[in-house]
The first five atom37 places (N, CA, C, CB, O) and aatype in JSON, in Angstrom:
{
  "aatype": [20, 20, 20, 20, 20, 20, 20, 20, 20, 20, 20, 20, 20, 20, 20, 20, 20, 20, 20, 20, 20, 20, 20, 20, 20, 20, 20, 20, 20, 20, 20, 20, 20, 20, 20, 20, 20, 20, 20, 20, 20, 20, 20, 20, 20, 20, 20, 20, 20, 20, 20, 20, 20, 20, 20, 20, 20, 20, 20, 20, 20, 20, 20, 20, 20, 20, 20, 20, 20, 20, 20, 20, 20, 20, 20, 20, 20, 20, 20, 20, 20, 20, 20, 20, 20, 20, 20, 20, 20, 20, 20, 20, 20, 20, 20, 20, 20, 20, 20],
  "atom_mask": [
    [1, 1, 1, 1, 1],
    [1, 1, 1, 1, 1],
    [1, 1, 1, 1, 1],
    [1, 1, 1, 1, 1],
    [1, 1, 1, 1, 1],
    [1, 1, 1, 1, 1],
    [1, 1, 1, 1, 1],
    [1, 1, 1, 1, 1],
    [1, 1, 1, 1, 1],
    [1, 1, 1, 1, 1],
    [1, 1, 1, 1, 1],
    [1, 1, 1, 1, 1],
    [1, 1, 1, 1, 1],
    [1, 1, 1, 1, 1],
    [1, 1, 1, 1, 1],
    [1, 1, 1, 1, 1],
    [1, 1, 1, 1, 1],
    [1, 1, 1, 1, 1],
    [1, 1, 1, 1, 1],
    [1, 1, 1, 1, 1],
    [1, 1, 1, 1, 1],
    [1, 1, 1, 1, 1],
    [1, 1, 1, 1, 1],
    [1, 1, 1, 1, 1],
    [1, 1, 1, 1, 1],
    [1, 1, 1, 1, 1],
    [1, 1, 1, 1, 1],
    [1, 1, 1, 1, 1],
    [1, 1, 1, 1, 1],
    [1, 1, 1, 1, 1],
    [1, 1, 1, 1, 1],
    [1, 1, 1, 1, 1],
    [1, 1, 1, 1, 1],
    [1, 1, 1, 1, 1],
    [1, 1, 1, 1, 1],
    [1, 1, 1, 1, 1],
    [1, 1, 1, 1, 1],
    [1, 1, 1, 1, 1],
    [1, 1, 1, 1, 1],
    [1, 1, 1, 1, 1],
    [1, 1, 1, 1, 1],
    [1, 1, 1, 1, 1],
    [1, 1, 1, 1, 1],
    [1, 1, 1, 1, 1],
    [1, 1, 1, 1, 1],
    [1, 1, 1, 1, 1],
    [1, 1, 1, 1, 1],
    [1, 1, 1, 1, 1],
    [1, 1, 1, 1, 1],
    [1, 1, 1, 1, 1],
    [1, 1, 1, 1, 1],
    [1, 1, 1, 1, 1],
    [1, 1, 1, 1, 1],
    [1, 1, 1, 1, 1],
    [1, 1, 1, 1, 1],
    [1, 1, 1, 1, 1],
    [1, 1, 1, 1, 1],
    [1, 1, 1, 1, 1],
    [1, 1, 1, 1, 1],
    [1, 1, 1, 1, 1],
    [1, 1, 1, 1, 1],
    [1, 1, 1, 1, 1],
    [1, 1, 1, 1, 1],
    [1, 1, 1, 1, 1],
    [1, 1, 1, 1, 1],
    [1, 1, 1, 1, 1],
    [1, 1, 1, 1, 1],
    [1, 1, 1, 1, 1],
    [1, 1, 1, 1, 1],
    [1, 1, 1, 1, 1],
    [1, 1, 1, 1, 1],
    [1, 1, 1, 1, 1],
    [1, 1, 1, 1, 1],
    [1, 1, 1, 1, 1],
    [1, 1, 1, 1, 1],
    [1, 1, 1, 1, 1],
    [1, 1, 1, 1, 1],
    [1, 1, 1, 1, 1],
    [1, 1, 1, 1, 1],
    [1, 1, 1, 1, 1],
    [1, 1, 1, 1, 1],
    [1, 1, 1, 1, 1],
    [1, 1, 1, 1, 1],
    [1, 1, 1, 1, 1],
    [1, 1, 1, 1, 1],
    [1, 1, 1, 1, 1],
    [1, 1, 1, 1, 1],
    [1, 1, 1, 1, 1],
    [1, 1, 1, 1, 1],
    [1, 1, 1, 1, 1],
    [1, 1, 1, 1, 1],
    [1, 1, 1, 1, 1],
    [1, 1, 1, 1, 1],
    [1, 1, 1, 1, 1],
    [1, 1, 1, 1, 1],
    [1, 1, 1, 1, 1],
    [1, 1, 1, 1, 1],
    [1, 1, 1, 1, 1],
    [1, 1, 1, 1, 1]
  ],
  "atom_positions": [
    [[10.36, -15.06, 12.34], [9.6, -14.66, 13.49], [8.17, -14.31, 13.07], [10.26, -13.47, 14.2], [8.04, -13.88, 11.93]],
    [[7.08, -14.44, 13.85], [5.82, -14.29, 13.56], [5.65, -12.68, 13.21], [4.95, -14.85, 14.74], [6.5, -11.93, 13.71]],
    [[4.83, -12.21, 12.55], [3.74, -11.13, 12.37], [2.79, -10.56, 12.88], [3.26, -11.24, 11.76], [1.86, -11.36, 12.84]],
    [[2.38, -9.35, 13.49], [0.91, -9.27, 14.38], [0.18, -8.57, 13.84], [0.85, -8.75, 15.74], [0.58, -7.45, 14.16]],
    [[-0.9, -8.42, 13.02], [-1.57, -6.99, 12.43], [-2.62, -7.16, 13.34], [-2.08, -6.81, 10.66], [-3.07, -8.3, 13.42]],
    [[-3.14, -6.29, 14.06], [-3.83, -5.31, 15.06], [-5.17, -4.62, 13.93], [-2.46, -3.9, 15.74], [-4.91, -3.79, 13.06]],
    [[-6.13, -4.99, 14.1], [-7.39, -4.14, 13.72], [-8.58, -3.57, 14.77], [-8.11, -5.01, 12.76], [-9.58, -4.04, 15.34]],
    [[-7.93, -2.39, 14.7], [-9.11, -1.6, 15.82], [-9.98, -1.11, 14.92], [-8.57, -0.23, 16.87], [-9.72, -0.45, 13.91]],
    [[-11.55, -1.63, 15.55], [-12.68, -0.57, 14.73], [-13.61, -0.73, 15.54], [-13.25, -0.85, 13.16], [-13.68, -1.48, 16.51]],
    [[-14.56, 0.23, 14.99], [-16.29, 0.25, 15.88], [-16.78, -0.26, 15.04], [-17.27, 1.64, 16.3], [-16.23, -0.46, 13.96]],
    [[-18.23, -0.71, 15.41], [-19.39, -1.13, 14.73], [-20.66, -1.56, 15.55], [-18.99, -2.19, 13.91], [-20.62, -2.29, 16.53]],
    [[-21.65, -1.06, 15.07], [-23.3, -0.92, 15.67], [-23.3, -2.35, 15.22], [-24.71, 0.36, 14.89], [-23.82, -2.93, 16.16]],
    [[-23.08, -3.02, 14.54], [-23.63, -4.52, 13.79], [-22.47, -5.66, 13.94], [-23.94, -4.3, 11.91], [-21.96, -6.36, 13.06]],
    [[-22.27, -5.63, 15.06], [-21.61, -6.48, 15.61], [-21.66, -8.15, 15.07], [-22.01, -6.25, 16.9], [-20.66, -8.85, 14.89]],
    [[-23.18, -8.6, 14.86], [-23.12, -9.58, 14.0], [-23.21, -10.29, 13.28], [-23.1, -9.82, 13.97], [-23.34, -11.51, 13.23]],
    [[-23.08, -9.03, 12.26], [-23.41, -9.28, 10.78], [-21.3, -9.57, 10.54], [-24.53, -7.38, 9.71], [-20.54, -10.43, 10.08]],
    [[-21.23, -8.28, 11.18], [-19.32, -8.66, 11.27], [-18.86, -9.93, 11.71], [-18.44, -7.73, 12.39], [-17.78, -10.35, 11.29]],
    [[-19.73, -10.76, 12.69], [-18.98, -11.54, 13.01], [-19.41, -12.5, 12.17], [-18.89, -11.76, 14.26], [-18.85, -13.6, 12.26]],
    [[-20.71, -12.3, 10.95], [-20.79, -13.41, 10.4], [-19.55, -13.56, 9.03], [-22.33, -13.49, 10.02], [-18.97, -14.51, 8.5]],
    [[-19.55, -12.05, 8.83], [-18.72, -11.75, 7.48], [-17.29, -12.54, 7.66], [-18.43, -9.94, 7.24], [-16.66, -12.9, 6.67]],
    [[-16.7, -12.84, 9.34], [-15.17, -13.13, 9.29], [-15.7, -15.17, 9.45], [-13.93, -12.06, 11.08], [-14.81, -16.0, 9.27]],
    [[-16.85, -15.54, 9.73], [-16.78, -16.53, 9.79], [-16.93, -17.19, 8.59], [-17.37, -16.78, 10.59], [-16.31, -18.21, 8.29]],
    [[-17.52, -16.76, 8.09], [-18.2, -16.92, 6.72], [-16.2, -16.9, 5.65], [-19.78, -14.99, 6.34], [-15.85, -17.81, 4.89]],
    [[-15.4, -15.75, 5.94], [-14.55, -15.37, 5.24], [-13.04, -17.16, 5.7], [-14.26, -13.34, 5.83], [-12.18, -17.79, 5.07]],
    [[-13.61, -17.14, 7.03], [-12.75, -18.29, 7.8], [-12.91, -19.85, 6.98], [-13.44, -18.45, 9.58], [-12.17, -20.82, 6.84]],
    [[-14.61, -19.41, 6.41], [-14.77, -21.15, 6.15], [-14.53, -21.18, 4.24], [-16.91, -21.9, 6.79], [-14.52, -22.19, 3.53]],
    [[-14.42, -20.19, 3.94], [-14.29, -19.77, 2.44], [-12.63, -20.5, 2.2], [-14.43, -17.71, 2.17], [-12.29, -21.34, 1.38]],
    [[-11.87, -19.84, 3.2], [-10.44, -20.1, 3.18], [-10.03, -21.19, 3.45], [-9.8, -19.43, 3.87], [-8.83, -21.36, 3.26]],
    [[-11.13, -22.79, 4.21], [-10.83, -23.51, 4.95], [-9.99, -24.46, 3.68], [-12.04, -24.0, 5.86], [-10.26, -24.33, 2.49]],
    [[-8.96, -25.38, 4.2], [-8.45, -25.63, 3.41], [-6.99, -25.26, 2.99], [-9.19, -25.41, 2.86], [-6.16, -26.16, 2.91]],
    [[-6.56, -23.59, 2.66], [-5.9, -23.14, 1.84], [-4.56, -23.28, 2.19], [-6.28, -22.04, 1.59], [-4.48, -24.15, 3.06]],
    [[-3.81, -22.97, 1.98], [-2.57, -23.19, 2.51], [-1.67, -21.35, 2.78], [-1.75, -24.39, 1.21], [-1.46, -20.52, 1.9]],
    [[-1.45, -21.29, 3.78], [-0.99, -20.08, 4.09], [-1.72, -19.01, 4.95], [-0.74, -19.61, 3.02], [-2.33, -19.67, 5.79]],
    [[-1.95, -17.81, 5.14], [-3.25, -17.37, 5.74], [-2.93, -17.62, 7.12], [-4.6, -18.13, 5.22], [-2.12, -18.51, 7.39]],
    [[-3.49, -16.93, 8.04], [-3.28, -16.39, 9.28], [-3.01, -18.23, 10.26], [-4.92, -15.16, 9.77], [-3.2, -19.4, 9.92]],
    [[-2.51, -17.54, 11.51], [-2.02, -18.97, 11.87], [-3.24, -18.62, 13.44], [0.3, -19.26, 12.15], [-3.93, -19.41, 14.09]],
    [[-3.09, -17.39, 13.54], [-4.4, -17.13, 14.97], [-5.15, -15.63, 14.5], [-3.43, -16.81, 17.06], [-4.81, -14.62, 13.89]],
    [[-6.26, -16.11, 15.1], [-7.35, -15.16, 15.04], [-7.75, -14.7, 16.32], [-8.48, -15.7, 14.39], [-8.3, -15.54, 17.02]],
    [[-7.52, -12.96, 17.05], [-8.5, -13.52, 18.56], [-9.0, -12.02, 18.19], [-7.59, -14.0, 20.65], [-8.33, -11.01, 17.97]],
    [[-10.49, -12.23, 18.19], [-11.38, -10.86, 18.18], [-11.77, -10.58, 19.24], [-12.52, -10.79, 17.42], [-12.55, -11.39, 19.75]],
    [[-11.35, -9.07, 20.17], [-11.41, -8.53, 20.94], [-12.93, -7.76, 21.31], [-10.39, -7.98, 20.72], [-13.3, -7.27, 20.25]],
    [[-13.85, -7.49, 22.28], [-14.62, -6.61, 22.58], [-14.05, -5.48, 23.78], [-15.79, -7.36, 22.89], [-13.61, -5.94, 24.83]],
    [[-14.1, -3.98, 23.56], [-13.82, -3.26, 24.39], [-14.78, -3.25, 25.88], [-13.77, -2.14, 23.65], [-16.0, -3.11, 25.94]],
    [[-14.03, -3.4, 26.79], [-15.52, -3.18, 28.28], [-16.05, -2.03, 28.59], [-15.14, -3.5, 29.89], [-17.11, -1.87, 29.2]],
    [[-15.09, -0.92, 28.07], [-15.14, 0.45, 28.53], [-16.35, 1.18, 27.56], [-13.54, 1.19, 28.37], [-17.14, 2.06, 27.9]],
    [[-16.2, 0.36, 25.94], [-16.88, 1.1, 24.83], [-16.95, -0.43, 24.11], [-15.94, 2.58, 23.96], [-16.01, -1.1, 23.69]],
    [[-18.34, -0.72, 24.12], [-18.74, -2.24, 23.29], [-19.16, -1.82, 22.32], [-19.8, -3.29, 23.8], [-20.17, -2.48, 22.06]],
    [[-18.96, -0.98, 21.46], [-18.96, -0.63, 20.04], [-17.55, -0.53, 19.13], [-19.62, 0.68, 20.02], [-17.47, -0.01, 18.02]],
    [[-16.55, -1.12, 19.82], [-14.97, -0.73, 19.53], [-14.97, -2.54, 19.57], [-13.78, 0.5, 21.01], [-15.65, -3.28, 20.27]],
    [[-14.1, -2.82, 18.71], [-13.42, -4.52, 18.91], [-11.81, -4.0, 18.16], [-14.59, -6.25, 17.64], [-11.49, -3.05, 17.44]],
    [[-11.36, -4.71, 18.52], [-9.96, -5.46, 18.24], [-9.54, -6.77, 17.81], [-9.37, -5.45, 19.19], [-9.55, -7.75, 18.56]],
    [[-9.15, -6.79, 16.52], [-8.66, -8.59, 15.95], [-7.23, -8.43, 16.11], [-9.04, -9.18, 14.0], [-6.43, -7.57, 15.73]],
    [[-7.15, -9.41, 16.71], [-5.64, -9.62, 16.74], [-5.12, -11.1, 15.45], [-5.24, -10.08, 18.7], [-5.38, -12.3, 15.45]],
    [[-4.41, -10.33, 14.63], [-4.12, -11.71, 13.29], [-2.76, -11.94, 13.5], [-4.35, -11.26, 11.35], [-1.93, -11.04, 13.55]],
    [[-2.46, -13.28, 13.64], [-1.03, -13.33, 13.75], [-0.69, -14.49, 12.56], [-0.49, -13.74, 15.43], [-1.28, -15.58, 12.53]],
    [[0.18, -14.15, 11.73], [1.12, -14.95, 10.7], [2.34, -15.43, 10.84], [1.34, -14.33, 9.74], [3.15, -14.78, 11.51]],
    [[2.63, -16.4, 10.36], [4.18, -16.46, 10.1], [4.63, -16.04, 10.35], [4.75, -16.42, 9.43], [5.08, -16.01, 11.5]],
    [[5.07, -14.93, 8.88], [6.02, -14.16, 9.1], [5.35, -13.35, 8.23], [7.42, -14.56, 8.95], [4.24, -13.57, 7.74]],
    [[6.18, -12.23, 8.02], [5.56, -10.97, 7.47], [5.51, -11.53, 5.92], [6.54, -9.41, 7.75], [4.45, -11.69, 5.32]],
    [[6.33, -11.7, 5.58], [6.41, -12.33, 3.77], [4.5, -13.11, 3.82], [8.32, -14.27, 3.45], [3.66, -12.75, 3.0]],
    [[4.3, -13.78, 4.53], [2.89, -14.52, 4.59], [2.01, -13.71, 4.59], [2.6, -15.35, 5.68], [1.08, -13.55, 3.79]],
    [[2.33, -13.09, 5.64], [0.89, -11.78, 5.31], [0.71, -10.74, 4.46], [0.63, -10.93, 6.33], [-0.25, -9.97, 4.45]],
    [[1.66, -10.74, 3.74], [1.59, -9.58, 2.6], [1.38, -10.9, 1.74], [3.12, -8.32, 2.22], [0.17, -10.87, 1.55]],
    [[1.74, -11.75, 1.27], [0.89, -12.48, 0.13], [-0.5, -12.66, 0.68], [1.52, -14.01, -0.31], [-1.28, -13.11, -0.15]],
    [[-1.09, -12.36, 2.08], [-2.33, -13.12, 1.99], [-3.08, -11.65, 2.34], [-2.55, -14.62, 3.15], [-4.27, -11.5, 2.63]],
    [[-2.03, -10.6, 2.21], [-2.93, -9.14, 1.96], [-3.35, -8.6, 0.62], [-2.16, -7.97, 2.48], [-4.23, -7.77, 0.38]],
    [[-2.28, -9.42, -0.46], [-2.4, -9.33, -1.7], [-3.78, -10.04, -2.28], [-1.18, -9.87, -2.21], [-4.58, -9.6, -3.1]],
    [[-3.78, -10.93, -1.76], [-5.26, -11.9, -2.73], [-6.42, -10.94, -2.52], [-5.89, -13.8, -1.91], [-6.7, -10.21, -1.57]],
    [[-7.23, -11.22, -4.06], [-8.61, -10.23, -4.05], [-9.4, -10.89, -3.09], [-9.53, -10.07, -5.55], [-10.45, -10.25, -3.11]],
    [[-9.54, -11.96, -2.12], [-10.84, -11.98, -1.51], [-10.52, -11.26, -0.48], [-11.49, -13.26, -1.16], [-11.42, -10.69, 0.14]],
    [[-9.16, -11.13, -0.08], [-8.69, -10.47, 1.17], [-9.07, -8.87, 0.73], [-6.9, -10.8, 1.53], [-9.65, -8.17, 1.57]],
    [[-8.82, -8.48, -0.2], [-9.11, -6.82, -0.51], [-10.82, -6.43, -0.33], [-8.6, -6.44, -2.38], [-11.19, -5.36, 0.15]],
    [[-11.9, -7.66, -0.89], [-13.11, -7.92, -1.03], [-13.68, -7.93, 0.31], [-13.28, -9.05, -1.76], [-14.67, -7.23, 0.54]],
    [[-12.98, -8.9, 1.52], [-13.0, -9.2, 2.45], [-13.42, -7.8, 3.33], [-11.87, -9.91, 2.6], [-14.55, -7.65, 3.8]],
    [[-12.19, -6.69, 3.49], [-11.76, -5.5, 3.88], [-12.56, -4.7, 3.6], [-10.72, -5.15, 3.51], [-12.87, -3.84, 4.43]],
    [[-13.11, -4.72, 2.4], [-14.02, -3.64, 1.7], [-15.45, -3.65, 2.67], [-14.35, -4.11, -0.13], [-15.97, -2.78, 3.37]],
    [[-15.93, -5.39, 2.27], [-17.35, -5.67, 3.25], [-17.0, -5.12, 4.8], [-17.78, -7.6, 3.36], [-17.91, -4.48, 5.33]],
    [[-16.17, -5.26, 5.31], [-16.05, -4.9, 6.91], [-15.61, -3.79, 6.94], [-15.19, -5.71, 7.8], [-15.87, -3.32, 8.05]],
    [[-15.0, -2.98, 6.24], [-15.31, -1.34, 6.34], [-16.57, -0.68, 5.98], [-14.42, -0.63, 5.51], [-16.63, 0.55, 6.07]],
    [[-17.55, -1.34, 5.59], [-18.87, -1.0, 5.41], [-19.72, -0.66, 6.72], [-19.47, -2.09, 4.69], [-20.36, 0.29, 7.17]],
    [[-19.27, -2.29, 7.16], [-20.37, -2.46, 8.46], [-19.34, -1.47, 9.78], [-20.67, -4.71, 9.02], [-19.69, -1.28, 10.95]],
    [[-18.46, -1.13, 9.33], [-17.9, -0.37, 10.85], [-18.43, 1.16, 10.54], [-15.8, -0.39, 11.15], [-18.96, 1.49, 9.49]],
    [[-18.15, 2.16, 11.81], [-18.88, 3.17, 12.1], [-18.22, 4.5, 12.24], [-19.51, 2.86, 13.15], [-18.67, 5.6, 12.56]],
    [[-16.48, 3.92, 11.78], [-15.29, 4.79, 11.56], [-14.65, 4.1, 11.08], [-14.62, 5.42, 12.49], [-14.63, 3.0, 11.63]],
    [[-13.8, 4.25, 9.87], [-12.75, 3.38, 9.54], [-11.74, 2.8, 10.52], [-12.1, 3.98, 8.67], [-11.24, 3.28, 11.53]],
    [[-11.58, 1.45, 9.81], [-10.76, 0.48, 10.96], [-8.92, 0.93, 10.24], [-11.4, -1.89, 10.74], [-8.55, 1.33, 9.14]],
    [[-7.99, 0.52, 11.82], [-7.06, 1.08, 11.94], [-6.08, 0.26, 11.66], [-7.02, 1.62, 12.92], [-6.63, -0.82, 11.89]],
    [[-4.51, -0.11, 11.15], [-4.31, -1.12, 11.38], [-2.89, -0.8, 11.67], [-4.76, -2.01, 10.47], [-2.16, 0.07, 11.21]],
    [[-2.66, -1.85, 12.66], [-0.81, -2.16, 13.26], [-0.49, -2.6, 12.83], [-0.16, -2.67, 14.25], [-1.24, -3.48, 12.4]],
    [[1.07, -2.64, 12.32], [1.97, -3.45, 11.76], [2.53, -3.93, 12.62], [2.74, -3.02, 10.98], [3.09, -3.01, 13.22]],
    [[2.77, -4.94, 13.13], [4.09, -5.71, 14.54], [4.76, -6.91, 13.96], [3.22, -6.49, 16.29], [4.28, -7.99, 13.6]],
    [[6.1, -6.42, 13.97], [7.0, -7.24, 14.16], [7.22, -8.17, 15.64], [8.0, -6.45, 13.86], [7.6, -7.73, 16.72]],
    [[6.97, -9.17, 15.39], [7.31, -10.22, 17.2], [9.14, -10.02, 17.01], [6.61, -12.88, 17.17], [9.79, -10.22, 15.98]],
    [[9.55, -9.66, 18.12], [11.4, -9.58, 18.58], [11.38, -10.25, 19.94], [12.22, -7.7, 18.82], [12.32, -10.32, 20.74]],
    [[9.66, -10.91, 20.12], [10.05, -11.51, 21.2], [9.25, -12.34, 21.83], [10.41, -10.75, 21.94], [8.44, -11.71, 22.51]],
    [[9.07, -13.89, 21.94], [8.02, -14.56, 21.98], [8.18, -15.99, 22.92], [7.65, -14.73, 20.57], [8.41, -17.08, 22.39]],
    [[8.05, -15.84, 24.13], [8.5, -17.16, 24.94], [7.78, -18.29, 24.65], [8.39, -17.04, 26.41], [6.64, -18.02, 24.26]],
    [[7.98, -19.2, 24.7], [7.56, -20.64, 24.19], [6.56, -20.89, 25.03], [8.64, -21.82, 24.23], [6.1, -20.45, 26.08]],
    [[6.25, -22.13, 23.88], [4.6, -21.77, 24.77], [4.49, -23.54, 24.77], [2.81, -20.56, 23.53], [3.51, -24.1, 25.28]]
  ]
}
């Protein structure tokens, strides 16, 4: 069953962040394994708050692709540019209608 990790954070520099995950997207292009969807959220209420929604495989996938140093490197640069440390969900999918 798929994986969901959830990243809530703020940030004044909205797109320097969004260059850091594109930039991190085309580094990876190619690889084999690594997230299967990406959807980065903006809050309406508070546009200094976003939400990524990463969805994997399965959980075994995302802990090998939480393990690699660019992914730790990755994390490090985008806790820089945010304005409180970012938060993160663990989700198990138990439930996913076909699409």
């Amino acid at each position: 069953m798929p994986f969901i990790q959830i990243i809530d954070y703020e940030t004044e520099r909205a797109g320097e962040m969004q260059q850091l995950g594109q930039d991190f997207r085309v580094s990876r292009a190619g690889d084999s394994g690594g997230p299967t969807s990406v959807t980065v959220t903006q809050d309406r209420d508070n546009p200094k708050r976003y939400v990524t929604i990463v969805e994997f495989a399965s959980y075994e996938e995302a802990m090998s692709t939480s393990d690699r140093p660019d992914t730790s490197a990755f994390a490090a640069k985008m806790a820089a540019l945010c304005s409180r440390p970012p938060t993160f969900t663990n989700l198990d999918v138990v439930e996913q209608p076909i699409r």
